[in-house]
C-alpha positions in Angstrom: 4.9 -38.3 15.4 1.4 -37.6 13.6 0.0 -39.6 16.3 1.0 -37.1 19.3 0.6 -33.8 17.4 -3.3 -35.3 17.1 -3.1 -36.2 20.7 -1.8 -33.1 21.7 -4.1 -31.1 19.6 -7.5 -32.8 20.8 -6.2 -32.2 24.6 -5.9 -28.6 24.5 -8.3 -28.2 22.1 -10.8 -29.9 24.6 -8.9 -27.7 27.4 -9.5 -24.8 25.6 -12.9 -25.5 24.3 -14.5 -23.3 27.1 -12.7 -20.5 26.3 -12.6 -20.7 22.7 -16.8 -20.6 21.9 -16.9 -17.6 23.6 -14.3 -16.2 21.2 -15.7 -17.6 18.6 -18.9 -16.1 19.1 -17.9 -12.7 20.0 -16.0 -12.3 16.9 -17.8 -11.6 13.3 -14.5 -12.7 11.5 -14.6 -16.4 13.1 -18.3 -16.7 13.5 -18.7 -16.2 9.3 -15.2 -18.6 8.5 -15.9 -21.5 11.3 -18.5 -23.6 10.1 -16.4 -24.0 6.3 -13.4 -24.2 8.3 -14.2 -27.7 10.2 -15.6 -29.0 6.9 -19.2 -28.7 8.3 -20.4 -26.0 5.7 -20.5 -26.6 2.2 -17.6 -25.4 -0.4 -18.6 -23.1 -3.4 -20.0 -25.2 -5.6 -17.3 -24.2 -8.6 -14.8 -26.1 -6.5 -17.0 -29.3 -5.1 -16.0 -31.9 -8.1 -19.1 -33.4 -9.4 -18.1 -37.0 -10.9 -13.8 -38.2 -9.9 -11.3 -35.8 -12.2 -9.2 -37.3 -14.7 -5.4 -36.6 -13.7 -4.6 -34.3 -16.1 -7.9 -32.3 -15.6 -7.7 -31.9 -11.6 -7.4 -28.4 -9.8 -4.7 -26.4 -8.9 -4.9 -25.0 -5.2 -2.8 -22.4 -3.9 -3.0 -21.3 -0.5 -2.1 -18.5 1.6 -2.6 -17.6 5.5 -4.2 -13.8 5.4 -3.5 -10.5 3.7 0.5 -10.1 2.8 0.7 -13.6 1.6 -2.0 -13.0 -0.7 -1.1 -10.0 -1.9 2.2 -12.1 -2.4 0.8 -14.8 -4.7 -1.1 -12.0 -7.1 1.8 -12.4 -9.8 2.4 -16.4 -9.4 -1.8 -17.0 -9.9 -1.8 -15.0 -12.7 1.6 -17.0 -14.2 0.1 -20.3 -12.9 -3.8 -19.1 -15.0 -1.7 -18.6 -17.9 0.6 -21.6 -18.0 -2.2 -23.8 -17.1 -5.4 -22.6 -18.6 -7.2 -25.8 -18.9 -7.3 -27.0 -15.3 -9.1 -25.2 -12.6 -7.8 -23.1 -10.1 -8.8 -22.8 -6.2 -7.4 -20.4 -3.8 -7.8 -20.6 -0.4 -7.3 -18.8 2.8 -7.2 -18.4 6.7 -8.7 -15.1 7.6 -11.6 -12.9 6.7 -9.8 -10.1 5.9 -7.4 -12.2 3.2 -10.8 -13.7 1.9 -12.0 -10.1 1.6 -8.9 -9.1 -0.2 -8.1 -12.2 -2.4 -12.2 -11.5 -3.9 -10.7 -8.5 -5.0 -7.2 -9.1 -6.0 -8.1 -12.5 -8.0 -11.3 -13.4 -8.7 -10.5 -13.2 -12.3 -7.8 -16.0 -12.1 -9.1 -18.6 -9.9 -12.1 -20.2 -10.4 -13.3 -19.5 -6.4 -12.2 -18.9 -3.2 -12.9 -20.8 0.3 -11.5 -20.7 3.7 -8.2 -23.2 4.5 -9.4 -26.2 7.0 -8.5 -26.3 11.0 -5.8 -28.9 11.0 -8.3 -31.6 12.4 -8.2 -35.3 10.7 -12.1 -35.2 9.8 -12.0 -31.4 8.8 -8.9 -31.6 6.6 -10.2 -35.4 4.9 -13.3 -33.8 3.9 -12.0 -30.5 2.5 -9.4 -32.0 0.4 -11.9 -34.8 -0.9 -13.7 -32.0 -2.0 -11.4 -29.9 -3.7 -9.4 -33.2 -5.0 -6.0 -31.1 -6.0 -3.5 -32.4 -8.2 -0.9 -30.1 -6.9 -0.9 -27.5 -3.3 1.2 -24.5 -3.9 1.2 -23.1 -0.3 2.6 -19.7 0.0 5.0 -18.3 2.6 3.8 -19.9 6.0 0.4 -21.5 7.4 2.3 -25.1 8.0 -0.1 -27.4 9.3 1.2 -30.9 9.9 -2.6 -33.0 9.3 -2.8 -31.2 6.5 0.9 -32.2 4.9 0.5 -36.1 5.8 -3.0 -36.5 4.2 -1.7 -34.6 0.8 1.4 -37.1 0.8 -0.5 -40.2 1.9 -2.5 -39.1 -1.1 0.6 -38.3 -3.1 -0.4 -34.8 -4.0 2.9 -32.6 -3.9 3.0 -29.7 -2.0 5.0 -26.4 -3.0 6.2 -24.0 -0.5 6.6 -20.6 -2.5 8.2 -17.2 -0.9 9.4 -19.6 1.4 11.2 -17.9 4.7 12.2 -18.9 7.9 13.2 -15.7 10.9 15.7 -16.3 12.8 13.5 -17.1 15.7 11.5 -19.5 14.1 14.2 -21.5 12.7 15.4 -21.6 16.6 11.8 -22.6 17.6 11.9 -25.2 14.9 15.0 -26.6 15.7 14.7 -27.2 18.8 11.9 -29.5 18.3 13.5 -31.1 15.4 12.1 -34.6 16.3 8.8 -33.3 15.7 9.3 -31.0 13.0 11.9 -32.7 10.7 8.7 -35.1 9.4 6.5 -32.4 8.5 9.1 -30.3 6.3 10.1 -33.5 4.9 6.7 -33.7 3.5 7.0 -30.6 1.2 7.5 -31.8 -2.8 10.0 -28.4 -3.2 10.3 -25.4 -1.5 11.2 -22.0 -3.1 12.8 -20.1 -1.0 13.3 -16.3 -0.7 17.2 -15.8 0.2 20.3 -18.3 0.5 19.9 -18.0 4.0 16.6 -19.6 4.3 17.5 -22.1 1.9 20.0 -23.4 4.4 17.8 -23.1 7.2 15.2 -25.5 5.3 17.5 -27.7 4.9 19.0 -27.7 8.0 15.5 -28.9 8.9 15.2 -32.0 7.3 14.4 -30.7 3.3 17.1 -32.3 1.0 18.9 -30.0 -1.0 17.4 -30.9 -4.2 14.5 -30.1 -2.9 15.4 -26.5 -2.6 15.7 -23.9 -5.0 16.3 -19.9 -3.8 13.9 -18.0 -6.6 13.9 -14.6 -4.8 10.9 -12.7 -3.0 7.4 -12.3 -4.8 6.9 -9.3 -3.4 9.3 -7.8 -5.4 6.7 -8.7 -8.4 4.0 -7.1 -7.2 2.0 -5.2 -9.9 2.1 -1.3 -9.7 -1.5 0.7 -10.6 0.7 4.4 -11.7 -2.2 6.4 -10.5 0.4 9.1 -9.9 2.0 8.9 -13.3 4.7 6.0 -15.1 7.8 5.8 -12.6 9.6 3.7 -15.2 9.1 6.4 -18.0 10.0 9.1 -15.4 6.8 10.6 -15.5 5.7 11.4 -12.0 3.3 14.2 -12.6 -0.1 13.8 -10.8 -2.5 12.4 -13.4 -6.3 12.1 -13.3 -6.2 9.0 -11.2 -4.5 10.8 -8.3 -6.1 14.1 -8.4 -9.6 12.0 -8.5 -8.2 10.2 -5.6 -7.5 13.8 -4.1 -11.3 14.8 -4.7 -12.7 11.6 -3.2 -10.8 12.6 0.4 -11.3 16.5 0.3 -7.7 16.3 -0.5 -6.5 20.0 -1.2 -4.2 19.9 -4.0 0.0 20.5 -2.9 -1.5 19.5 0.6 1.7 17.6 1.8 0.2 14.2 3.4 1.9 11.6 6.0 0.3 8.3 5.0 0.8 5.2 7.8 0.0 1.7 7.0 -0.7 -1.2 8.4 -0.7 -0.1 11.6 -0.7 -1.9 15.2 -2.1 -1.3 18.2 0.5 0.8 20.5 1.7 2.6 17.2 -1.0 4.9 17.3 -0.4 6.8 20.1 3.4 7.3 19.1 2.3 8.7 15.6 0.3 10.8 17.5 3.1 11.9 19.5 5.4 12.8 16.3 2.6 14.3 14.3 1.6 16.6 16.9 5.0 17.7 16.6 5.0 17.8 12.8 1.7 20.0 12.9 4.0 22.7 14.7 6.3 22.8 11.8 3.7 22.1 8.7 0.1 23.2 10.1 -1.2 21.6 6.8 0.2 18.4 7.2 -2.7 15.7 6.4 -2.1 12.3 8.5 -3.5 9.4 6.5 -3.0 6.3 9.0 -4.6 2.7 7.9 -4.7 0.6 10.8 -3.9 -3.5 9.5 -7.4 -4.4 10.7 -10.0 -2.0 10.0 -12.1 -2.9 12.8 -9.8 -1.0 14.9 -10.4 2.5 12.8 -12.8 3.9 15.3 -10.5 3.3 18.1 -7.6 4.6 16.6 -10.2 7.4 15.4 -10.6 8.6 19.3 -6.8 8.0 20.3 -6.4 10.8 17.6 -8.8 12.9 18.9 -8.0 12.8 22.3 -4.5 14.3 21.0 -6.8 17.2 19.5 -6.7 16.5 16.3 -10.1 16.4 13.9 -9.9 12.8 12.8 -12.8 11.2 10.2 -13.4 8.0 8.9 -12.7 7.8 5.1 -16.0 6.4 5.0 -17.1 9.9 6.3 -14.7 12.1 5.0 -17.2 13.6 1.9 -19.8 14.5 5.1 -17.4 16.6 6.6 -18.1 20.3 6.0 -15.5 22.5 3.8 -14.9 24.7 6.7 -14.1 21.4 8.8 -10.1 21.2 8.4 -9.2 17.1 9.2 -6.2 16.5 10.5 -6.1 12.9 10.2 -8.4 10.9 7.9 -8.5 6.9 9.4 -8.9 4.1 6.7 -11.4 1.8 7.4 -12.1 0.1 3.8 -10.1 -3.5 2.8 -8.0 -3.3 -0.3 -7.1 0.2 -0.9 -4.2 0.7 1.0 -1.5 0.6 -2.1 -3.4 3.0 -4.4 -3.0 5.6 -1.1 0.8 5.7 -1.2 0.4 6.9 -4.4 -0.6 10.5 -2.4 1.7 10.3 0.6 5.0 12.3 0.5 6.1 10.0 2.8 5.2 6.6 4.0 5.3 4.7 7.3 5.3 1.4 7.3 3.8 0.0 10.6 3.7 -3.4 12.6 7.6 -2.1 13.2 7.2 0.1 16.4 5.8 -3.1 18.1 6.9 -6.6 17.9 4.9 -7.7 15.2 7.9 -8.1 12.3 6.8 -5.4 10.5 4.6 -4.8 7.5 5.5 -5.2 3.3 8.3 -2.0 2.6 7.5 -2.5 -1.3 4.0 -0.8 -1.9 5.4 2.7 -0.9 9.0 1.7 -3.2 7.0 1.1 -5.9 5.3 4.7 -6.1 8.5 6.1 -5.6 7.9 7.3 -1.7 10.6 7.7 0.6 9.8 5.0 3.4 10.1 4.8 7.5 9.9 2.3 9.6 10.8 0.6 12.8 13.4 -1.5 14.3 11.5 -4.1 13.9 10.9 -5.5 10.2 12.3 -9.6 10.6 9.4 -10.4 8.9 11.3 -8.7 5.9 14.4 -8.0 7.0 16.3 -8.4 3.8 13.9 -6.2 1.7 14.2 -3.6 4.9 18.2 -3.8 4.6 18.1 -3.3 1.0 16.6 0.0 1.1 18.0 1.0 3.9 21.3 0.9 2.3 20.2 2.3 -0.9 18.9 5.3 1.0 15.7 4.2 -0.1 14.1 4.4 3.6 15.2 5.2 7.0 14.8 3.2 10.3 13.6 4.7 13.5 13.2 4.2 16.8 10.7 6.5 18.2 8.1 9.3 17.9 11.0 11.5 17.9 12.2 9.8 15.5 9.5 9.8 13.1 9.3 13.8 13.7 12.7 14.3 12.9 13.0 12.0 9.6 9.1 13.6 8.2 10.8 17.4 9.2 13.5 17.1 7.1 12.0 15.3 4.4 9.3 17.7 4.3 11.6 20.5 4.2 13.9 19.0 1.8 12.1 17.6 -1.3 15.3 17.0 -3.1 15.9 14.6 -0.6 12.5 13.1 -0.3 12.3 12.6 -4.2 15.8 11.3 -4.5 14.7 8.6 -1.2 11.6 7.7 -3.5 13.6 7.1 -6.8 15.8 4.8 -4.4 13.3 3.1 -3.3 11.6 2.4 -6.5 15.1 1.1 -8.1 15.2 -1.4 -5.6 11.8 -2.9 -6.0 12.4 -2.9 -9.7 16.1 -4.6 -9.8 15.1 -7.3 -7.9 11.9 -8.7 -9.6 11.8 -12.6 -11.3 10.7 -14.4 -8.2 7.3 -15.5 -9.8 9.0 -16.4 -13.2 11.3 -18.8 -11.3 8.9 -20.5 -8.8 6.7 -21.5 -12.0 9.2 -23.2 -13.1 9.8 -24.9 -10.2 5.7 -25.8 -10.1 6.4 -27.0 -13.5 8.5 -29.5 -13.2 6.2 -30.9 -10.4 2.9 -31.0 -12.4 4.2 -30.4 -16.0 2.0 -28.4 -18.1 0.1 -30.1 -21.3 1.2 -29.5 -24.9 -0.5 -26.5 -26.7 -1.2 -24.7 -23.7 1.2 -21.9 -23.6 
C-alpha cells in the first residue's frame, strides 16, 4: 500500500510541479515554511539532538495542523510539561499562521517549535532523525501515511488526541478502506472526542482497545476574565476590558457585534445584516476578524463599499475623534479570544460557507450569546449543545443575522441569559485533557519523582 501512495504522490507531485513553484513563490506563508518543510533547512537547534538520547531522556513531540488545533492542545502541553518535566518537549506545525500562534500560546511549555515535514520519504527520514521522539502525540487531524510507517517501523507510538471523524470523511475514508485501513492501524491509541467517532475509528481498522472516548479539548481551553470572573458571577467590566476599550476608541456602553474567523463570501452577507442593524442601533460597532489576516484589507473595502467607515485595528488609534468607525477589521494573530470579551454578541464564521465552521467555545466562555451558520460539522456536537441549551442560535442568512442581533440588542435579559448558557456548557463539559494524559501515560509512562 505504502508503495503506491509514494507512487501516486511523486506522479502528481511531478504533474503538478509547474504549477505548484509559482504558488509557492507568490505566497509569503510557503516561501518562509518550504525549505524546513522538505528537510532542506535546518531545525532550531534546541530540538537537533547533539549525541543519540538515552530512552528515558528522548523528546516528546506533539503536533498539530494550523490554528484551532493548536489552540486545542494549549491545556494537554501544559499537562504533558508538568507530568514530564524532565524530557524535552517539541511542538510542531503545518502553517504559518499556527507557527505564529503556537510562539505565542506555548513557548513557555515546549522547548521550540518547527514546521511539520511534506509527507516525502527523504523529507520525513530526516526530520524525524532529527528530532528523535520517544512518543508523537498528533492532535485532531493532519494524517500523513510516510509519516505513520517510518514512526512504527521505528517503533515510536503515535497518539491521536481530540480525535474526530465528519460524517463525510468517514464516507471518504471508507470508501477507500483498502488504502486507509493500514494507515489508522498504525496509530498506538486514539482519543476520541464523542462515541460516535470512536465507532467510526474503529470501523476503520483501529481495535477497540485502542480507543478510548476522553471528550473534546476545546472544552478546556483556558479563559483570560478580562471582563470580570464568570465563575464567581462577577461580570462587571474590569480594567482589562475598559483598557481594551481605550486601545480601539471604544466608547464606553457602545454596544459592539464582534465576527470571527471569518471566510471569504461571509463578508458581504454581514455587510448585508449590519447595514440593517445600523438602522435600528446607529451606534452599533462591527468588530469582524477575518481567519486569515491577510485578507483584512479586502474585507476592509467590501465594507466600505457598503458605506461604512471601516479601519484597520492596526490604524484605529490614527483615526481622528470626530471620525465615527463603523467597522474596525482585525488584522493582528492571536487576539481574537480576548475580543469576545467586548462583543454583546458573537458570530462565529466559516459557517455561512462550506468550510465546517469555526470553535463556538471562545465566545461561551465570556459568557456571549453566540450565532452561527448552518454549517458547523467541524463541531457539530459542541454547535448542538448550545443550541439546545439556548446558548446560541443557528441562522441561515443576513436576514437572519439581522433579526437574531435586533432582538438581542433590544432584549439584554435575553442576551445575558444566552451568555450564562453558553458559558455553563463550556464549563460542564471540561476533563478532556485530564483523560487523554492518561491515555499518553500509559504509552510512555512517566519516571518516579516527577509529579
Amino acid at each position: 500500500m505504502i508503495i503506491w501512495y509514494n507512487i501516486l504522490f511523486v506522479l502528481f507531485f511531478t504533474v503538478g510541479l509547474p504549477l505548484t513553484v509559482p504558488v509557492v513563490l507568490a505566497s509569503k506563508k510557503r516561501r518562509k515554511t518550504v525549505l524546513q518543510r522538505l528537510g532542506l533547512a535546518p531545525l532550531p537547534k534546541r530540538i537537533q539532538k547533539k549525541s543519540p538520547y538515552s530512552p528515558d531522556k528522548k523528546p516528546i513531540w506533539v503536533h498539530a495542523l494550523s490554528v484551532g488545533e493548536v489552540i486545542s492542545s494549549v491545556p494537554l502541553v501544559k499537562g504533558v510539561k508538568k507530568r514530564y518535566r524532565d524530557r524535552k518537549i517539541v511542538f510542531s506545525v503545518s502553517t504559518k499562521t499556527g507557527f505564529e500562534i503556537a510562539d505565542k500560546l506555548l513557548k513557555e511549555n515546549v522547548n521550540d517549535l518547527f514546521f511539520f515535514p511534506y509527507d516525502f520519504i527523504f523529507s520525513v527520514k530526516r526530520i524525524i532523525g532529527k528530532v528523535d521522539p520517544a512518543v508523537v502525540i498528533m492532535v485532531e487531524t493532519d494524517i500523513w501515511p510516510n509519516f505513520l510507517f517510518e514512526m512504527k517501523k521505528r517503533n515510536v507510538p503515535v497518539v491521536l488526541v481530540n480525535a474526530r471523524l465528519s460524517k463525510k470523511s468517514f464516507s471518504g475514508y471508507r470508501k477507500l478502506l483498502f488504502f486507509t485501513k493500514p494507515v489508522f492501524t498504525t496509530f498506538s491509541k486514539v482519543c476520541a472526542q464523542t462515541a460516535e467517532d470512536a465507532i467510526r475509528f474503529n470501523l476503520l481498522g483501529v481495535p477497540k482497545d485502542k480507543i478510548k472516548t476522553t471528550g473534546n479539548l476545546k472544552f478546556d481551553q483556558t479563559y483570560d476574565p478580562v471582563q470580570g470572573d464568570p465563575v464567581s458571577g462577577d461580570f462587571g467590566p474590569g480594567k482589562k476590558i475598559k483598557s481594551l476599550q481605550r486601545s480601539m476608541n471604544i466608547c464606553p456602553g457602545q454596544k459592539v457585534l464582534l465576527a470571527g474567523s471569518t471566510h471569504k463570501g461571509e463578508e458581504s452577507i454581514l455587510a448585508d445584516a449590519f447595514l440593517r442593524a445600523k438602522k435600528d442601533f446607529p451606534d452599533l460597532l462591527l468588530v469582524i476578524a477575518p481567519r486569515d489576516p491577510e485578507r483584512a484589507g479586502y474585507v476592509c473595502k467590501i465594507f466600505e463599499s457598503a458605506g461604512f467607515y471601516s479601519v484597520l485595528m492596526e490604524n484605529v488609534q490614527k483615526t481622528g475623534q470626530d471620525k465615527k468607525v463603523d467597522v474596525i477589521v482585525v488584522d493582528t494573530i492571536g487576539i481574537l479570544r480576548k475580543l469576545y470579551a467586548l462583543a454583546e454578541i458573537a458570530f462565529v464564521g466559516g459557517s455561512l460557507v462550506k468550510s465546517g465552521g469555526h470553535n463556538p467555545l471562545e465566545p461561551a466562555a465570556f459568557s456571549k450569546p453566540v450565532i452561527f451558520g448552518r454549517d458547523m460539522s467541524n463541531f457539530s456536537q459542541i454547535s448542538d449543545m448550545l443550541v439546545q441549551s439556548d446558548g446560541a442560535i443557528q441562522v441561515d442568512d443576513a436576514d437572519g443575522i439581522y433579526r437574531t442581533c435586533a432582538m438581542l440588542l433590544k432584549d439584554g435579559i435575553k442576551a445575558q441569559k444566552m451568555g450564562e448558557n453558553a458559558f455553563k456548557v463550556f464549563c460542564s463539559n471540561r476533563g478532556a485533557a485530564a483523560k487523554t494524559l492518561t491515555v499518553i501515560e500509559a504509552v510512555i509512562p512517566a519516571q518516579a519523582g516527577l509529579i
